[in-house]
N, C-alpha and C positions, 0 to 999 in steps of 0.2 A: 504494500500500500504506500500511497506517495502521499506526503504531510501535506495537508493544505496550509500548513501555514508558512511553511520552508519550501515547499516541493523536493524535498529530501526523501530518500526510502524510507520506511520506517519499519523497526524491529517487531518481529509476530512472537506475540507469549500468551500468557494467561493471566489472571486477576487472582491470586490461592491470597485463601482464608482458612484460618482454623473451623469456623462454621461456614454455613451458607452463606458465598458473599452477593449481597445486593446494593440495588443504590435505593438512597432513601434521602426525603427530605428533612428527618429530624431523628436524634437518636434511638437507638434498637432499645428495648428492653425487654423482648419477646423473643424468644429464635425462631417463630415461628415469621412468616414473611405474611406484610400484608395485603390490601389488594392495591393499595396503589402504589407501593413496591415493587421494582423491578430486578429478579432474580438472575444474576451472573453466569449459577448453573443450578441444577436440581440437587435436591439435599441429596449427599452419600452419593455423587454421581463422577465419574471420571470424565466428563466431559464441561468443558468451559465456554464461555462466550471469547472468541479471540480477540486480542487484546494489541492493539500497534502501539510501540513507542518510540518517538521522535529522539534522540539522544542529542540532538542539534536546540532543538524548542523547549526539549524535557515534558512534553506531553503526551499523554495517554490516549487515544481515542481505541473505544471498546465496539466491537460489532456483535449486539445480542443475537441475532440469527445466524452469524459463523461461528459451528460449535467446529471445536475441536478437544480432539483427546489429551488428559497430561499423559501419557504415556508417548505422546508424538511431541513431546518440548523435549530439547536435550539440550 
């Protein structure tokens, strides 16, 4: 993926948490995910949302519909 903000390449990884990670707009206090909470990957699941980073800008842009496996990061 090429940064939009550099047009640099930008590094494919993943987003790991010790729990389910999601984005949210105000602190978790629940593990359980809400509804208008958006889920990175499924609880207990080896797959992630892929995750680009710019090492030029130092930004993260995440894509929730490209899953990929941690077993395919090395």
């Amino acid at each position: 993926m090429t940064c939009p903000y550099c047009n640099k390449e930008m590094e494919k990884g993943i987003i790991e948490a010790k729990s389910q990670p999601i984005w949210t707009k105000r602190q978790k206090i629940s593990i359980f995910k809400r509804k208008d909470e958006i889920a990175l990957s499924d609880f207990m699941s080896t797959e992630y949302s892929a995750a680009y980073y710019c090492e030029n800008c130092r930004k993260i842009i995440i894509d929730i519909d490209e899953k990929i496996s941690c077993l395919d990061i090395d």
